[in-house]
Z-matrix of the N, CA and C atoms (Angstrom, degrees):
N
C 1 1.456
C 2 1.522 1 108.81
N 3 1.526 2 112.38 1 141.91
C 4 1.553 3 123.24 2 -162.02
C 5 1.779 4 82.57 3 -102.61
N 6 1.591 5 102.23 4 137.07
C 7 1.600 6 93.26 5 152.40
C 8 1.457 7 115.62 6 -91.01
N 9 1.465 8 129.88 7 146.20
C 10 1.300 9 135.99 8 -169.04
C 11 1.421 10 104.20 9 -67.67
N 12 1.180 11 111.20 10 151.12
C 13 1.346 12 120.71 11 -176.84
C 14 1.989 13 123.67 12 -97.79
N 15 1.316 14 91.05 13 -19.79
C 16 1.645 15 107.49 14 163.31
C 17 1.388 16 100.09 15 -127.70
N 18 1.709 17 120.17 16 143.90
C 19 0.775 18 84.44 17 154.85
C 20 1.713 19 83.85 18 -135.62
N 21 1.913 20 127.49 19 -147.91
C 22 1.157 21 142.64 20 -154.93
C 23 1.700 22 105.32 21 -92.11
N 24 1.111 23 143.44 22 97.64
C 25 1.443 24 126.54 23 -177.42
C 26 1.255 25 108.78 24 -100.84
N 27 1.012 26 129.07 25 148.58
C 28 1.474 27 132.02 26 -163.38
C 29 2.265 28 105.54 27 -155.64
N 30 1.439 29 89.23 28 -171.16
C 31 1.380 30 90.36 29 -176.49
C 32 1.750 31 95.66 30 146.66
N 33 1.856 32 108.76 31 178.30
C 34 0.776 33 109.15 32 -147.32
C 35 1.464 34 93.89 33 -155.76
N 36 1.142 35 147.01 34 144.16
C 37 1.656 36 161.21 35 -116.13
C 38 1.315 37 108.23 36 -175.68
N 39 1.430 38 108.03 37 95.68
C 40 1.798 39 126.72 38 -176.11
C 41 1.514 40 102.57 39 -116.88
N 42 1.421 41 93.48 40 165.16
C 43 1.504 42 104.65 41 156.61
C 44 1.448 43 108.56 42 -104.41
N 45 1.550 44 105.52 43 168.49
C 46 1.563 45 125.87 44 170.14
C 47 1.868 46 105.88 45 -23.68
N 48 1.081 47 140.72 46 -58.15
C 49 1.565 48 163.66 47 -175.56
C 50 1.516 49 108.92 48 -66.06
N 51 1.254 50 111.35 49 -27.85
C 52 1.794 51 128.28 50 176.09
C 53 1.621 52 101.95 51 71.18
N 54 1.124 53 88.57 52 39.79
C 55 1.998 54 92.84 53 171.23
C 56 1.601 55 88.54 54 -105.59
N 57 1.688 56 125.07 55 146.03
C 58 1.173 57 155.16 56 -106.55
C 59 1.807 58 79.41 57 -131.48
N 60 1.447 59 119.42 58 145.05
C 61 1.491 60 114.63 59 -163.47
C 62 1.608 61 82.21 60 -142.63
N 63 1.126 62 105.16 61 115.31
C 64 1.715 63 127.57 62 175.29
C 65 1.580 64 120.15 63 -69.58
N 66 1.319 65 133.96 64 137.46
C 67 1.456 66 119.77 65 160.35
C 68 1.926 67 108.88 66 78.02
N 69 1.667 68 105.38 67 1.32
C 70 1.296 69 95.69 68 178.37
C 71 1.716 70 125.72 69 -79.93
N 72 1.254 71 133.78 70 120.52
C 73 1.835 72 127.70 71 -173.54
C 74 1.292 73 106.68 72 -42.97
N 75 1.162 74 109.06 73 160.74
C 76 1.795 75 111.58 74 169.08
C 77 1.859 76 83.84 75 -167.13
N 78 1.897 77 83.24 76 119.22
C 79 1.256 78 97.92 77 175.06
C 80 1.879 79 103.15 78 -108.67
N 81 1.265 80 96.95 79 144.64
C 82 1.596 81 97.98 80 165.33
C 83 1.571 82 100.18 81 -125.75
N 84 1.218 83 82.88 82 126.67
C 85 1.924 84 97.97 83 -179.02
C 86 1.800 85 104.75 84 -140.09
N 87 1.429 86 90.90 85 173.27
C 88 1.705 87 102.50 86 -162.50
C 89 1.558 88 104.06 87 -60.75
N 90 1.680 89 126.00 88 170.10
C 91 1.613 90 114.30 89 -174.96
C 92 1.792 91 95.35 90 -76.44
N 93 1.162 92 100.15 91 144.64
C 94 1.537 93 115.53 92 -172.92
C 95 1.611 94 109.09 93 -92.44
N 96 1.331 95 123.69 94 2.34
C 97 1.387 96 124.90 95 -159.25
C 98 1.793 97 101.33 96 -72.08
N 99 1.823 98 102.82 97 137.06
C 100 1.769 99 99.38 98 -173.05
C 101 1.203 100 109.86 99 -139.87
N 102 1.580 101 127.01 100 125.90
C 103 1.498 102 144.96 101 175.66
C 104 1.799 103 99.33 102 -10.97
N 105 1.330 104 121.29 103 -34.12
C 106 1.469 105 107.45 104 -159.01
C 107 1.573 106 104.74 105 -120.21
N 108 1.538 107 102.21 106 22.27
C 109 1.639 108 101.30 107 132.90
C 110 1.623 109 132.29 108 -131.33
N 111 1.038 110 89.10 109 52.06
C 112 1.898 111 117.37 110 165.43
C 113 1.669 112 106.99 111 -94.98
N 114 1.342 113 113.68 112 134.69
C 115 1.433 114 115.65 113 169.02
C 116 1.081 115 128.31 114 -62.05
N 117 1.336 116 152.02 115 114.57
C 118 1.527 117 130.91 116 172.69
C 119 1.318 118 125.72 117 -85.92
N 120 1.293 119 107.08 118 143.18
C 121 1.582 120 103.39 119 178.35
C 122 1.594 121 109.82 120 -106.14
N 123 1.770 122 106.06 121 173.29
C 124 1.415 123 96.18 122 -161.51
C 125 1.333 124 88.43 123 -95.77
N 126 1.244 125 149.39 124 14.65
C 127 1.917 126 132.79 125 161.06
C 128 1.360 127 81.52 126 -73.35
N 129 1.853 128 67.89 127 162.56
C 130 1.787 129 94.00 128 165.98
C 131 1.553 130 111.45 129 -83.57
N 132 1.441 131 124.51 130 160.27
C 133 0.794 132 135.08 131 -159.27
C 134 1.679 133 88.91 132 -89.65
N 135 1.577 134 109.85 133 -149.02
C 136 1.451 135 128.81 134 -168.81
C 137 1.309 136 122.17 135 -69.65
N 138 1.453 137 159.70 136 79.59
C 139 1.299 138 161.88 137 179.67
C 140 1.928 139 101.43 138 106.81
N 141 1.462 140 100.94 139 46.24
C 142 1.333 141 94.16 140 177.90
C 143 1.534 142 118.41 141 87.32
N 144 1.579 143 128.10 142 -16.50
C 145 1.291 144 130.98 143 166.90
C 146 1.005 145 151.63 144 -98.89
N 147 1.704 146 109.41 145 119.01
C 148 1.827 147 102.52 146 -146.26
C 149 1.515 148 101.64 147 -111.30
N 150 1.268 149 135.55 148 -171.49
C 151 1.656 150 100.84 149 -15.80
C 152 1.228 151 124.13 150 -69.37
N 153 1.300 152 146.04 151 149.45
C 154 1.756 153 131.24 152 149.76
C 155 1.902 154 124.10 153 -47.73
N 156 1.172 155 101.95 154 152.95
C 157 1.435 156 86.81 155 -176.68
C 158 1.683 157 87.60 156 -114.72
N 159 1.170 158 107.88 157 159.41
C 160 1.429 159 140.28 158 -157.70
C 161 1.459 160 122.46 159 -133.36
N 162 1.593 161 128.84 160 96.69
C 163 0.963 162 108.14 161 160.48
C 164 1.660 163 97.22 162 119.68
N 165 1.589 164 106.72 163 -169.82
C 166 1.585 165 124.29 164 177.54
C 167 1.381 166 104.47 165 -85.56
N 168 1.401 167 116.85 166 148.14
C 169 1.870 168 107.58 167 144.20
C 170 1.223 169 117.66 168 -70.73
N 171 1.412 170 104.54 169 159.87
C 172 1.584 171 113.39 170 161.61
C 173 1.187 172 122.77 171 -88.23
N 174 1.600 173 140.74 172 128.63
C 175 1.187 174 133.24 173 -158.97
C 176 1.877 175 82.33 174 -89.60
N 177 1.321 176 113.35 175 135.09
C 178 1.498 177 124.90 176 170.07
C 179 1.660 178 94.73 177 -104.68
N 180 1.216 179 108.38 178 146.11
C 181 1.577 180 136.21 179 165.44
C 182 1.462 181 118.19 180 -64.03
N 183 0.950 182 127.65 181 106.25
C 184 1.378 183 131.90 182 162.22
C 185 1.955 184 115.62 183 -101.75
N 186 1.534 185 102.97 184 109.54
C 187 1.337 186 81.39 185 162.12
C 188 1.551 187 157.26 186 -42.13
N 189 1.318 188 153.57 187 159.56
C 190 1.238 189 151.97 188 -177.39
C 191 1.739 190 93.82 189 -81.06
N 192 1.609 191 110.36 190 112.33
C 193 1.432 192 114.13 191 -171.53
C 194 1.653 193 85.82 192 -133.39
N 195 1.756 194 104.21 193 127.90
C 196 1.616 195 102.69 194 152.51
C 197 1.461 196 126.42 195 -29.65
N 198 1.249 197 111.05 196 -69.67
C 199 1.212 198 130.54 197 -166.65
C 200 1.935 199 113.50 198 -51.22
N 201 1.571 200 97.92 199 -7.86
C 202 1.611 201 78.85 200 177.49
C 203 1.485 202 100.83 201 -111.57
N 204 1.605 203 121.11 202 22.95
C 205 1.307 204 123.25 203 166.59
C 206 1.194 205 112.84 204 57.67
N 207 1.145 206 150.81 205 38.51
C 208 1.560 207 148.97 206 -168.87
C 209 1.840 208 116.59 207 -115.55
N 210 0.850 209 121.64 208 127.31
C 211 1.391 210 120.80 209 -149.36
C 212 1.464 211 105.56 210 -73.96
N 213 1.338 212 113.97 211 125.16
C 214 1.696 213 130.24 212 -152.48
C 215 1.929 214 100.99 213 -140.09
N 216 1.420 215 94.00 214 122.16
C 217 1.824 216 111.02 215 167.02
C 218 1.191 217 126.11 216 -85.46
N 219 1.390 218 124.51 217 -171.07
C 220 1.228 219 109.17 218 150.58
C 221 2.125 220 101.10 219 -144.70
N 222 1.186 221 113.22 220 167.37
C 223 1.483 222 102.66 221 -164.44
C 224 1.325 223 71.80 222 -101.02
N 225 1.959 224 89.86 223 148.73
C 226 1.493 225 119.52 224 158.61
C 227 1.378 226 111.56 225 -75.82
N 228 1.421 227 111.19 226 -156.16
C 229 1.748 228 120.05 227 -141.85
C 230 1.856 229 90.56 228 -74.77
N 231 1.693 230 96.35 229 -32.43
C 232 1.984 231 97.40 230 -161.81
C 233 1.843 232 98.82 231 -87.41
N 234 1.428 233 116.85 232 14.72
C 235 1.289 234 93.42 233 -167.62
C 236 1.477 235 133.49 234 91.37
N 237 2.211 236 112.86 235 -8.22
C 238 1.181 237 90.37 236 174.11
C 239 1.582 238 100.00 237 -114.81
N 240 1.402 239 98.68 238 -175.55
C 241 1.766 240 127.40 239 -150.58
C 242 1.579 241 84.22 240 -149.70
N 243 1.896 242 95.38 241 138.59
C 244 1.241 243 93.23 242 176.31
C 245 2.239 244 90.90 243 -149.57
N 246 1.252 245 117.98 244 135.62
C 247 1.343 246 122.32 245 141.41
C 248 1.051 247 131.68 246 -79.73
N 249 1.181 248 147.75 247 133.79
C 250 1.580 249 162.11 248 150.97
C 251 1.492 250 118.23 249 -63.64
N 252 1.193 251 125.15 250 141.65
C 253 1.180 252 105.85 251 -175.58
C 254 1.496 253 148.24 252 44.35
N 255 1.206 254 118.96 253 58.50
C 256 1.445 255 126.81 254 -164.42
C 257 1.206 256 127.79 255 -119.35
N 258 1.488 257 114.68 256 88.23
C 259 1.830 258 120.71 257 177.24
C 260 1.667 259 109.40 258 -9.28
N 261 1.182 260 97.27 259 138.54
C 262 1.977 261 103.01 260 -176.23
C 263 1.583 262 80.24 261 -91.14
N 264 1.498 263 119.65 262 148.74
C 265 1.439 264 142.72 263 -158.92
C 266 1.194 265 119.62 264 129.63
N 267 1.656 266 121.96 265 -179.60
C 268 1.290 267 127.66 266 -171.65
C 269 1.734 268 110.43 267 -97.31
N 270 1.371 269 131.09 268 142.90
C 271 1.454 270 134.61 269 170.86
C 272 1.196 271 104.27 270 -138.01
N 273 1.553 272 114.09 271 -171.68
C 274 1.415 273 114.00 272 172.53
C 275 1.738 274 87.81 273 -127.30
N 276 1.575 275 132.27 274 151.58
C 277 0.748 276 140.47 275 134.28
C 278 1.416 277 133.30 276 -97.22
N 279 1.671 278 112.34 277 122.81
C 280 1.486 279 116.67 278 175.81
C 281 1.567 280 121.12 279 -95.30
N 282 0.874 281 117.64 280 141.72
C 283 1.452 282 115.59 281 -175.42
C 284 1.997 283 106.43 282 -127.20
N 285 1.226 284 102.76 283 106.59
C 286 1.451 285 97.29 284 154.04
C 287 1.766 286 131.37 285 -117.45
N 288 1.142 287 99.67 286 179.39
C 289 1.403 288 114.22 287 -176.80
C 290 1.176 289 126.21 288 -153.31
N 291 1.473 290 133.35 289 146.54
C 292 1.622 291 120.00 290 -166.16
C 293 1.653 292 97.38 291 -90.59
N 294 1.414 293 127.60 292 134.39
C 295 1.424 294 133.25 293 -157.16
C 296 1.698 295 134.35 294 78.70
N 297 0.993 296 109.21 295 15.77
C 298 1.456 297 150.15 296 177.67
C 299 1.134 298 149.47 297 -124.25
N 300 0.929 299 115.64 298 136.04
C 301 1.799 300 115.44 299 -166.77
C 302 1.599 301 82.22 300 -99.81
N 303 1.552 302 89.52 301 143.90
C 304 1.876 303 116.11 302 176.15
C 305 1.166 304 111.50 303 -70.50
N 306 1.495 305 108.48 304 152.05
C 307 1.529 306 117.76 305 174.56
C 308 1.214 307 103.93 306 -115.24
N 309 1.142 308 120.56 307 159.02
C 310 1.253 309 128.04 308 147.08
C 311 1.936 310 121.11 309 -136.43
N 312 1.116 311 108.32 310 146.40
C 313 1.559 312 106.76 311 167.46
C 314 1.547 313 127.75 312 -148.07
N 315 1.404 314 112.85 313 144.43
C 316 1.828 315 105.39 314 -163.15
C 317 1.779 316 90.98 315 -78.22
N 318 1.046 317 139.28 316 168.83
C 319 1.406 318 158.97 317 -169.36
C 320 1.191 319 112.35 318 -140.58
N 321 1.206 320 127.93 319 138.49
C 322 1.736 321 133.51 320 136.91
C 323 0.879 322 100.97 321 -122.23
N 324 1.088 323 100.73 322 152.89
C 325 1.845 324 124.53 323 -171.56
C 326 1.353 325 114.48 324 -150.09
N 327 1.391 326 117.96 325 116.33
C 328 1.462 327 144.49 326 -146.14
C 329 1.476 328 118.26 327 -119.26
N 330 0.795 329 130.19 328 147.51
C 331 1.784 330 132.14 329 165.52
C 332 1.944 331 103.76 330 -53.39
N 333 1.412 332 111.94 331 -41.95
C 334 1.419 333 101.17 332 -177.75
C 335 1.660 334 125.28 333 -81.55
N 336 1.537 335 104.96 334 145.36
C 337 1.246 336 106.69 335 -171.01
C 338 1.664 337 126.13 336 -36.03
N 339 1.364 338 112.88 337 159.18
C 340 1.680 339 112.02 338 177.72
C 341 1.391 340 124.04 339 72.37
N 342 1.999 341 113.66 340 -3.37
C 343 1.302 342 108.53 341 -151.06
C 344 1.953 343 84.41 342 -104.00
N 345 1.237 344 110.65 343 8.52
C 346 1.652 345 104.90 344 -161.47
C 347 2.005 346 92.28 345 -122.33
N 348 1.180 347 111.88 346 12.82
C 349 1.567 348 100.78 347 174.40
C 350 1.442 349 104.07 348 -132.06
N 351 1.291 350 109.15 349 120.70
C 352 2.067 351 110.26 350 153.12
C 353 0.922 352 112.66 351 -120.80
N 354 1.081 353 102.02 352 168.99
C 355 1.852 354 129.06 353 170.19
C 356 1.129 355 124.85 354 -103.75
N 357 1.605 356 133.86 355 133.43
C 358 1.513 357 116.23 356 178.57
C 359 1.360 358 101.98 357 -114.78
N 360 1.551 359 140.19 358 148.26
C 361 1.076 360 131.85 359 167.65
C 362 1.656 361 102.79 360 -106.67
N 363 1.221 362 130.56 361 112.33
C 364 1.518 363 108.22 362 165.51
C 365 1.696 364 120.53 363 -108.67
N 366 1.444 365 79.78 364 -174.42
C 367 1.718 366 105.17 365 -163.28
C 368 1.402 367 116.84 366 -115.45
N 369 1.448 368 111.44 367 120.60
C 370 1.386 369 122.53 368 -174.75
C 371 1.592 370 106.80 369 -28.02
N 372 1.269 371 124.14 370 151.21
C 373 1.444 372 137.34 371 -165.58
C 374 1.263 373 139.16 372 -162.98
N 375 1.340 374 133.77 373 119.61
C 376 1.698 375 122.69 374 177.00
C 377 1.580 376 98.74 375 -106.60
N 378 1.167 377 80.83 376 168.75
C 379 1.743 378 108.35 377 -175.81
C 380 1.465 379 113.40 378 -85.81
N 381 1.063 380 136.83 379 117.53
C 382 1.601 381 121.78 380 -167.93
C 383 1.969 382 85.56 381 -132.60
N 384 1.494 383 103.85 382 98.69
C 385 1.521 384 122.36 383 154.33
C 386 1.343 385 130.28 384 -96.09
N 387 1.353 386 94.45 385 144.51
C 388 2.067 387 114.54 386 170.38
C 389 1.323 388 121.70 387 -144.17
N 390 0.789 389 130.19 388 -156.80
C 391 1.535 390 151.32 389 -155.82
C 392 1.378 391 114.70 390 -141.99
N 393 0.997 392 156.03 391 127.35
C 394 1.667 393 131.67 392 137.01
C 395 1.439 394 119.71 393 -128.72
N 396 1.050 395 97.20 394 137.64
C 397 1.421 396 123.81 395 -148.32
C 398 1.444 397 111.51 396 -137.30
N 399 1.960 398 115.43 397 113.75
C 400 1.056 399 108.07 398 -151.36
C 401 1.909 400 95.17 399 -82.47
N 402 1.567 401 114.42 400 -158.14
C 403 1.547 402 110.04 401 -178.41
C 404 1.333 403 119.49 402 -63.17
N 405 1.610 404 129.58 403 -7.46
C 406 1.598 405 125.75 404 -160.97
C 407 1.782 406 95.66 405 -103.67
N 408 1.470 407 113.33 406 -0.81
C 409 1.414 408 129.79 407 -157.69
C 410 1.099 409 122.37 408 45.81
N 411 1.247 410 117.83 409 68.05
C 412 1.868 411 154.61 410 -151.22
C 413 1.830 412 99.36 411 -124.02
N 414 1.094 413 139.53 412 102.06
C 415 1.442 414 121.64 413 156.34
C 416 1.310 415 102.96 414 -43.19
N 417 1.810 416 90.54 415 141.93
C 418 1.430 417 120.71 416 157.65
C 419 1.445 418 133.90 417 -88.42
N 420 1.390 419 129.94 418 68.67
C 421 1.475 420 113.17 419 176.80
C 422 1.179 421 135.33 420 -49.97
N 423 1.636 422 115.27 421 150.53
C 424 1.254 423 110.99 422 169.78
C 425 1.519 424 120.62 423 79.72
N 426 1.337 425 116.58 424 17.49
C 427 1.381 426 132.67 425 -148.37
C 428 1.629 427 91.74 426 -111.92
N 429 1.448 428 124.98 427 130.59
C 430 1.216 429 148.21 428 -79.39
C 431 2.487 430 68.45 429 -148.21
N 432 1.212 431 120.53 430 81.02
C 433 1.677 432 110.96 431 168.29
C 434 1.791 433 124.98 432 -84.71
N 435 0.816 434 146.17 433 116.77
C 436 1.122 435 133.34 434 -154.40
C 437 1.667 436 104.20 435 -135.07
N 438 1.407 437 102.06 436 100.28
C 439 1.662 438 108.58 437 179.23
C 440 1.682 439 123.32 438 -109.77
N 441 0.877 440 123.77 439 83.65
C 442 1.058 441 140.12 440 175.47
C 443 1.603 442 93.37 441 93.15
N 444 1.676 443 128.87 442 -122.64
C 445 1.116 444 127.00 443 146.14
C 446 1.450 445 162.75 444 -48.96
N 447 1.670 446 92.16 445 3.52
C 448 1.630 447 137.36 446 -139.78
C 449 1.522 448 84.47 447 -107.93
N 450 1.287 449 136.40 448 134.18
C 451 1.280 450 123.36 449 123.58
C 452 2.030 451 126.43 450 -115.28
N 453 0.623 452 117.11 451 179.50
C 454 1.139 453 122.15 452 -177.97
C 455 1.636 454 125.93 453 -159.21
N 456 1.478 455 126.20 454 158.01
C 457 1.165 456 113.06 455 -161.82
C 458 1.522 457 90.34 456 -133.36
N 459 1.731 458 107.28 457 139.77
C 460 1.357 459 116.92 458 -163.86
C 461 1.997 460 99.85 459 -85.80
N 462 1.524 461 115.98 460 142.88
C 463 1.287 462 112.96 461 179.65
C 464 1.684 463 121.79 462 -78.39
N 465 1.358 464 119.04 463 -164.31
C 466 1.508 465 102.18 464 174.70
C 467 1.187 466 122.95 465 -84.10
């Protein structure tokens, strides 16, 4: 027996109450994890070169943006979301919703059962937008937002 090489990932988008949240995005995009959210420590790292990095990354939030082309659903009336065809490997899935704070979560996804369905429960939410704009009043991409525990990265 061959294990399949795509297989169906699916899941389902609640609130706190587990009542079923309609019309919410669910992006699956590549794992987002980046060298400059590792902790550093003050030894030197390996043959004398520091700093060492230390620890897990932090998965940072990126909104669901056209422009990075990444294959995006939307949940029907009960809340579920489904992909077709989906390379077995690691992604991150984001999930938003209007009245909600965003989710995000890293994934692997496996030939063995259970490893191709989640659940998101979310949490009431406002939208807190800006701009940034370097001195020539130029957007800044990629620019590094950090709200409480939250960060986020500004688009182009």
């Amino acid at each position: 027996m061959v294990s399949p090489a795509y297989v169906r990932l699916q899941g389902r988008v609640l609130d706190q109450q587990g009542n079923p949240i309609a019309n919410a995005r669910v992006e699956r995009g590549p794992n987002r994890y980046a060298a400059d959210d590792w902790l550093e420590d003050t030894k030197l790292g390996l043959w004398g070169i520091g700093p060492r990095l230390v620890g897990s990354p932090k998965l940072g939030y990126r909104a669901i943006c056209r422009q990075h082309n990444h294959p995006t659903v939307e949940t029907d009336v009960q809340g579920q979301f489904h992909f077709d065809a989906v390379p077995l490997g690691e992604m991150v899935l984001t999930v938003e919703a209007n009245g909600y704070a965003p989710q995000w979560r890293h994934a692997k996804v496996g030939p063995e059962p259970g490893s191709h369905s989640t659940e998101f429960h979310m949490k009431p939410g406002k939208a807190v937008r800006g701009r940034i704009m370097d001195s020539h009043g130029d957007p800044v991409p990629s620019a590094s937002v950090v709200l409480n525990m939250r960060h986020v990265y500004s688009d182009i």
